[in-house]
N, C-alpha and C positions, 0 to 999 in steps of 0.2 A: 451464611452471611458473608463469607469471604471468596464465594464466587468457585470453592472446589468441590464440582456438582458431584465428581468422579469421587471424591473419600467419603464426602457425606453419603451416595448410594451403597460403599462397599460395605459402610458401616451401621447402616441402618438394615441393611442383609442380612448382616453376620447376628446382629440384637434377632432376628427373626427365623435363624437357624437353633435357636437355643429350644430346648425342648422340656416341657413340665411336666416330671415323672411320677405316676401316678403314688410311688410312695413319697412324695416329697409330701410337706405340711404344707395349709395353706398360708404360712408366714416364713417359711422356706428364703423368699428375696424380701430384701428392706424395701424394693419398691415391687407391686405387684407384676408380675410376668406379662400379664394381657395389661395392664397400665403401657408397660416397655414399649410391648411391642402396638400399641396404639400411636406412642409419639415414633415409633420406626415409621410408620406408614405416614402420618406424619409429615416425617420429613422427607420421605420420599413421593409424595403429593408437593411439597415445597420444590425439589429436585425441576421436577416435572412444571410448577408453575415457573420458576427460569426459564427451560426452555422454551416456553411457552406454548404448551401440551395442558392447555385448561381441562380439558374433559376427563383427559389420565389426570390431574388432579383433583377434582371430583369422585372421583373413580377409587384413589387412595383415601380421600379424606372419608367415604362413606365405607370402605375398609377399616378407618380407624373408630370410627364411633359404634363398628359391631365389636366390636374388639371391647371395647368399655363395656357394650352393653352384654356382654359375654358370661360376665362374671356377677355377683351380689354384691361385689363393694364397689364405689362409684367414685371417680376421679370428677368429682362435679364440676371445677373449675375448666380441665380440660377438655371437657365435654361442651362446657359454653365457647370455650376457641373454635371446636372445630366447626360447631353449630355456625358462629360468627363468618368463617371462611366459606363452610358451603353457601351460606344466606347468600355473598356480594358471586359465586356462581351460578347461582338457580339464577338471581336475577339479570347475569347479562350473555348466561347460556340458554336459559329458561327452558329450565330442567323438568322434566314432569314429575319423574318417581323421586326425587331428589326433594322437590316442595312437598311433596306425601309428608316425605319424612320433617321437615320444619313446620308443616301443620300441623302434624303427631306432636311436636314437640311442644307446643304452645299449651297441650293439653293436661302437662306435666306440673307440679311443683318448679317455681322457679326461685330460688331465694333470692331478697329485697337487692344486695348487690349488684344483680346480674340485671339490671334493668336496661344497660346498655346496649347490653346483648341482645336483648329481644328487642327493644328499639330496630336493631341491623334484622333480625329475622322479618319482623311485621314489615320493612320498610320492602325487605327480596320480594315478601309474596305481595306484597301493591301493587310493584311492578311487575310482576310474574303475569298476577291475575288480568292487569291493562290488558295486556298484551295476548292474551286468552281471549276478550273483550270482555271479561268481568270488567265492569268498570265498576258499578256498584262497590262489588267486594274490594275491587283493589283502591278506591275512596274509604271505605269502611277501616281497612289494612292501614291506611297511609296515614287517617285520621289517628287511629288507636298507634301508632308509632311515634306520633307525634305527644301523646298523653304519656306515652314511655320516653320522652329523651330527654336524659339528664343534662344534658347543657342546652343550651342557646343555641350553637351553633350545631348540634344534630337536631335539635326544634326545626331552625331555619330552612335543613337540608330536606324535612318530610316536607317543611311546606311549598318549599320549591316544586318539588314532586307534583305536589296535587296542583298547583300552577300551571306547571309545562303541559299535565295530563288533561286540563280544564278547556284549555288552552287546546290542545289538538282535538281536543270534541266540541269545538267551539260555545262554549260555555263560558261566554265574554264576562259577565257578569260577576261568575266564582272566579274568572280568573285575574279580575281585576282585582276584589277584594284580598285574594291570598295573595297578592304582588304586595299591594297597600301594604298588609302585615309583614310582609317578609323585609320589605326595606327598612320599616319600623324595628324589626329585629335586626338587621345590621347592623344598626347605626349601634347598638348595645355590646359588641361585641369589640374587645380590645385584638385585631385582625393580627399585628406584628406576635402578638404571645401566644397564639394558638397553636395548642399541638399535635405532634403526629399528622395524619392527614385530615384535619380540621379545615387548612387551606382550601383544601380541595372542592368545597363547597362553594367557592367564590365564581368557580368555574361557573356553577351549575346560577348563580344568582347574574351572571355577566349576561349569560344568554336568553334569560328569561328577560331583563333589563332591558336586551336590545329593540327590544318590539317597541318599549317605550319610549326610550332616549339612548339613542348613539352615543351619545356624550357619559351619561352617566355609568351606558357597559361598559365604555371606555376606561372612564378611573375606575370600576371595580376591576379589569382586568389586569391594571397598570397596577392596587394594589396588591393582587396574586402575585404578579412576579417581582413586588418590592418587598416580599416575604423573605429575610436574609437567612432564618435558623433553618440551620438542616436538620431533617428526617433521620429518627431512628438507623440506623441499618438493618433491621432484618425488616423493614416495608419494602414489599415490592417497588411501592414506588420511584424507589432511589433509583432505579433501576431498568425499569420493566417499560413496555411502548407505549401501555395503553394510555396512561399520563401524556405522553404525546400526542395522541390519536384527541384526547379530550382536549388538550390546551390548543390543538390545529381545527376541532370543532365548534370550540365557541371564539378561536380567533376572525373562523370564516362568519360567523354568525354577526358580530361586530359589525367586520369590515362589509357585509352584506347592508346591513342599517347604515353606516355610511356613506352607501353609496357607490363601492368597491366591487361591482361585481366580479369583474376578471380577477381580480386577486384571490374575493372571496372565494370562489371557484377553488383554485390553485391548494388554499387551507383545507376546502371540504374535498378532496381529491386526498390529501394529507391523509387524513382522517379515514379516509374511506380504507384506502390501500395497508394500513395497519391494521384498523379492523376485520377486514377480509381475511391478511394474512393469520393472524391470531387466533380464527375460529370464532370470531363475534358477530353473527352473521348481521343479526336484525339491530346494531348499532350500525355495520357496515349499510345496511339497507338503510339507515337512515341519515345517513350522510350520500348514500347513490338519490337520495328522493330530492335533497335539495341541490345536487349537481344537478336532473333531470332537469327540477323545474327553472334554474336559471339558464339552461344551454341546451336543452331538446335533444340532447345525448342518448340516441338508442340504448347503448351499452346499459346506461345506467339506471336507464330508464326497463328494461329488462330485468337485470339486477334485482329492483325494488319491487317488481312484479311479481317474480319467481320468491322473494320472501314470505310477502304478503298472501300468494296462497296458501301457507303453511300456517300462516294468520287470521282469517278469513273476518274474522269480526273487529279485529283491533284497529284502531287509531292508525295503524300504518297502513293497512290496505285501505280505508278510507282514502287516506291520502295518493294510494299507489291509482284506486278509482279515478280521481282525477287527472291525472296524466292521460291515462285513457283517453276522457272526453276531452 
């Protein structure tokens, strides 16, 4: 949390050089060993998401949850974190074996608590599967994420989802209806008191917004950033680019419904360039798709090409088709 990547790696090392000897009892440590060395890896997955090495944190975090599942006694709570952190991976790395393992998971006992949690998982594979061109399943996903979120404002954020996704299969009709409800749900929502990355949602309602009234993305964007409570410290967000990359994509998105192209441009170039560097590809392809189609940009237009064959049935190649013609 305090930004010393180099003591947290030595010492999350040194926890994982410690060795369980086979005459030891199995109540030997007050916390269990493979517990330990689950939050080392851990935090050396956290290490690795600072620098912004997302795949080595993936990498670690599915390190940590063999680690639990190692042993017969279950750290279940730690186990829904880590579940929590690969989910928001798989979905904007879109992981393959990675979603194995959160659909395995789904098949599991979950106790009543943890409904949040699986809220984030159902909501990774909606998007995972879009983008696979399940659409079907990632609707099915999106919906049943939406029957798990215990607040308003993770309600809001599935149904935004299924909006945007309705929306780029031109499925006018569902996508009106989920918009209808989704503003309806705003309005229910006391925005200045929301915590943690609750905010972050506004983003995703600004830009769905824009299609309809410029004005309206407008104030929800202007409320996002009259948002004055700080964020925890151990969220990335405080921190980290992608927050940037999102607030310069639905700022372009805005200023695009205004009428702003040349600007809007300059924000989806923002966006883009973060993405890319990050290792987010098919976000980055999706801010090259709407530079392409405001400016006829080879480069970008290439870009979003070279994604989409790796996507062949989704929503993005659809859209990459068009450039084409």
């Amino acid at each position: 949390m305090q930004g010393d990547l180099e003591k947290a790696e030595h010492f999350a090392y040194k926890v994982l050089t410690i060795e369980e000897f086979p005459s030891d009892s199995s109540d030997s440590y007050f916390v269990r060993l493979n517990h330990s060395r689950a939050r080392s890896f851990e935090v050396l997955g956290g290490v690795e998401a600072r620098r912004e090495r997302y795949s080595e944190q993936s990498a670690f975090v599915c390190r940590a949850l063999g680690e639990l599942d190692a042993k017969p006694v279950p750290d279940v709570w730690h186990r829904l974190f880590l579940l929590h952190t690969l989910a928001t991976l798989v979905r904007d790395l879109a992981l393959d074996a990675e979603a194995a393992i959160l659909r395995e998971s789904l098949e599991q006992e979950w106790p009543a608590e943890a409904v949040g949690f699986r809220f984030t998982v159902l909501r990774s594979l909606g998007m995972w599967s879009a983008l696979r061109g399940d659409h079907v399943g990632a609707l099915r996903d999106l919906r049943s994420a939406s029957e798990h979120a215990p607040t308003p404002v993770l309600r809001l954020e599935a149904t935004l989802d299924r909006a945007l996704l309705a929306r780029e299969l031109h499925q006018t009709i569902m996508a009106r209806e989920e918009l209808d409800y989704a503003e309806r749900l705003s309005t229910q929502i006391d925005w200045p008191n929301v915590v943690g990355e609750g905010r972050h949602v506004l983003l995703s309602l600004a830009e769905v917004l824009a299609d309809r009234s410029a004005s309206k993305a407008r104030r929800t964007m202007e409320r996002y950033r009259g948002i004055k409570t700080k964020l925890p410290p151990n969220l990335l967000g405080t921190s980290d680019r992608r927050w940037q990359a999102d607030e310069a994509f639905t700022e372009a998105v805005i200023l695009r419904a205004e009428g702003q192209a040349d600007r809007a441009r300059v924000f989806f170039a923002k966006a883009f360039e973060i993405w890319d560097a990050v290792g987010y590809p098919w976000r980055a392809a999706r801010a090259a798709l709407e530079i392409a189609e405001l400016s006829n940009d080879p480069r970008f237009s290439e870009y979003a090409r070279h994604e989409a064959v790796r996507r062949p049935r989704s929503w993005l190649a659809h859209r990459a088709s068009n450039l084409e013609s």
